[in-house]
C-alpha positions in Angstrom: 85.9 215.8 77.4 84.1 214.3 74.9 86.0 211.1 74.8 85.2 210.6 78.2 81.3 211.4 78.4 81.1 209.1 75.3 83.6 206.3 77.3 81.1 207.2 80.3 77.9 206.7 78.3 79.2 203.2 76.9 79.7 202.2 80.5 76.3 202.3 81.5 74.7 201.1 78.0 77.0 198.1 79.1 75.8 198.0 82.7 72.0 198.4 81.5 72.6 195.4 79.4 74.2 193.3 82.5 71.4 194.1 84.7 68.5 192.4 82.4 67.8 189.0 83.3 68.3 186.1 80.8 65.0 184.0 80.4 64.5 180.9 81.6 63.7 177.6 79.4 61.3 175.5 80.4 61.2 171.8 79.0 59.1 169.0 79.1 61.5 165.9 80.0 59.1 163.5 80.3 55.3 162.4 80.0 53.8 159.5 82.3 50.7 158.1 81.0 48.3 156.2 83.5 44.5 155.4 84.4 43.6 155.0 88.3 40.1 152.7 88.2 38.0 151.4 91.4 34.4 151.1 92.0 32.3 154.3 91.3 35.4 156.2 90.3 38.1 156.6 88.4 41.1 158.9 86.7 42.1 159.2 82.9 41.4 160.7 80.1 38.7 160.4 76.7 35.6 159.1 77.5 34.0 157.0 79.8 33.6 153.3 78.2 30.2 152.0 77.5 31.0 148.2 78.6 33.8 148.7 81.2 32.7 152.1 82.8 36.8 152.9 82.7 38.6 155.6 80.9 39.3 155.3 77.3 42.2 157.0 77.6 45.0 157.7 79.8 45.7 160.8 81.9 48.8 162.9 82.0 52.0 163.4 84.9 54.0 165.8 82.9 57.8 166.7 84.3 58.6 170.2 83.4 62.1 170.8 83.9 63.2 174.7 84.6 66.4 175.4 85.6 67.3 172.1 87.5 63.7 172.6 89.3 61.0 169.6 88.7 57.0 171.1 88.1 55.1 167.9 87.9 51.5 168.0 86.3 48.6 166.1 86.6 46.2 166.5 83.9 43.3 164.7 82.7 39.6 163.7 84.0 38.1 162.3 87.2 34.9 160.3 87.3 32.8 159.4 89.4 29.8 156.6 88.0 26.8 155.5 90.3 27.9 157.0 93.4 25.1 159.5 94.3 26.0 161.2 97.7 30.0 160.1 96.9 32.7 162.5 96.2 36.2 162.0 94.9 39.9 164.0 95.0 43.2 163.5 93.6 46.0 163.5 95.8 49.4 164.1 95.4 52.4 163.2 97.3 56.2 164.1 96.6 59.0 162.1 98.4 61.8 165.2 98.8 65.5 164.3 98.9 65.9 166.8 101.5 62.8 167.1 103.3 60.0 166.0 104.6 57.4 165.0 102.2 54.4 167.4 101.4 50.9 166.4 100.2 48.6 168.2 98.0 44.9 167.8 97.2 42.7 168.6 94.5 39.7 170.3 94.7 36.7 167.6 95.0 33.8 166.5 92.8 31.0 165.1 94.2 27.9 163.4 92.0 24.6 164.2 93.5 22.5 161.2 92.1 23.5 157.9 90.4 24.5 159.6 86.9 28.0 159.8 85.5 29.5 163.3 86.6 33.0 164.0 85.5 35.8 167.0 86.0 38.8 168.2 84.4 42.1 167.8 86.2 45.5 170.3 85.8 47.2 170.3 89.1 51.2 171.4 89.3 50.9 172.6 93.3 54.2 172.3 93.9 57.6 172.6 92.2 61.3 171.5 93.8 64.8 170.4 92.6 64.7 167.8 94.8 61.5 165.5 93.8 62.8 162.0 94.0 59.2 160.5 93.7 55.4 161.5 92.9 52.5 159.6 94.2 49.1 160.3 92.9 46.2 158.9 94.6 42.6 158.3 93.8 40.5 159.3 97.0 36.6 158.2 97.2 34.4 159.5 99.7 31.2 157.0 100.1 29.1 159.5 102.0 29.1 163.5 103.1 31.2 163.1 106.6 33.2 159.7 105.7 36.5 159.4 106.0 38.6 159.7 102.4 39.8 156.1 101.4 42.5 155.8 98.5 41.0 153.3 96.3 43.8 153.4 93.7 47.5 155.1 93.6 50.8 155.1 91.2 54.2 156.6 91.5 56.6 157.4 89.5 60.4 159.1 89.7 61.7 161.9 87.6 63.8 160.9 84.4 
C-alpha cells in the first residue's frame, strides 16, 4: 500500500511538471535604421538639425522574432517644422504571405503654430508568421479636414 500511494504521488508530481508551460524566447533578429524627410515633416531620431531642419539621427524598425512569429517595431521621433494648422501620422503597412494586407496608423501630432513640435514613436500593432514585407509611411496633413498625403515611405523584408 505504501509503494503504490508513493508510485501514485510520483505520477502526479510528474504530471504537474508536464502541465507547466515552457517560456517563450524572444529575439531581436534584426534592426533597420532609416529617416523619412519632406517639407514641414519628417521621421528619425536625435535632434532636429539646425541647418537642414532633418533628423540627426535615424529611427528604428526592429524584427522581434518569437517562436516563428515576426513583431515589427517602429521606434523613434516624428516632427513636424513650420506647419502651423498641419498634422502628421505614421503608417504602417504589412504585405502577408497568406492574406490580405492590413494597415495600421499611429496616433497623430499636430503643431498648432509655426514652431517645431515633435513626438515619440513605439508602434508594434501587429504581429504574424507570415510578414513578407513592412512599409512605413510618412503622412502630412496641410490643413484640419485635408486629405492625408504620404510624403515619404520605405519598406523593408524580414531577415
Amino acid at each position: 500500500m505504501r509503494i503504490k500511494t508513493l508510485l501514485v504521488a510520483a505520477v502526479m508530481a510528474l504530471g504537474t511538471v508536464a502541465l507547466v508551460p515552457a517560456t517563450a524566447h524572444a529575439a531581436i533578429v534584426d534592426v533597420d535604421y532609416f529617416k523619412l524627410t519632406a517639407n514641414h515633416a519628417d521621421f528619425g531620431n536625435g535632434k532636429l538639425h539646425d541647418v537642414t531642419a532633418r533628423p540627426t539621427e535615424d529611427g528604428e524598425l526592429e524584427w522581434d522574432l518569437t517562436n516563428g512569429i515576426y513583431t515589427p517595431r517602429l521606434d523613434g521621433k516624428v516632427w513636424l517644422n513650420n506647419a502651423g494648422g498641419s498634422c502628421v501620422r505614421l503608417q504602417m503597412t504589412y504585405a502577408l504571405s497568406n492574406a490580405a494586407d492590413p494597415t495600421y496608423t499611429t496616433g497623430i501630432w499636430c503643431a498648432p503654430d509655426g514652431k517645431t513640435y515633435y513626438g515619440w514613436v513605439s508602434f508594434a500593432p501587429f504581429a504574424s508568421a507570415y510578414i513578407t514585407q513592412v512599409t512605413v509611411k510618412l503622412q502630412f496633413q496641410e490643413d484640419s479636414g485635408d486629405p492625408w498625403v504620404t510624403v515619404d515611405q520605405s519598406s523593408w523584408i524580414p531577415s
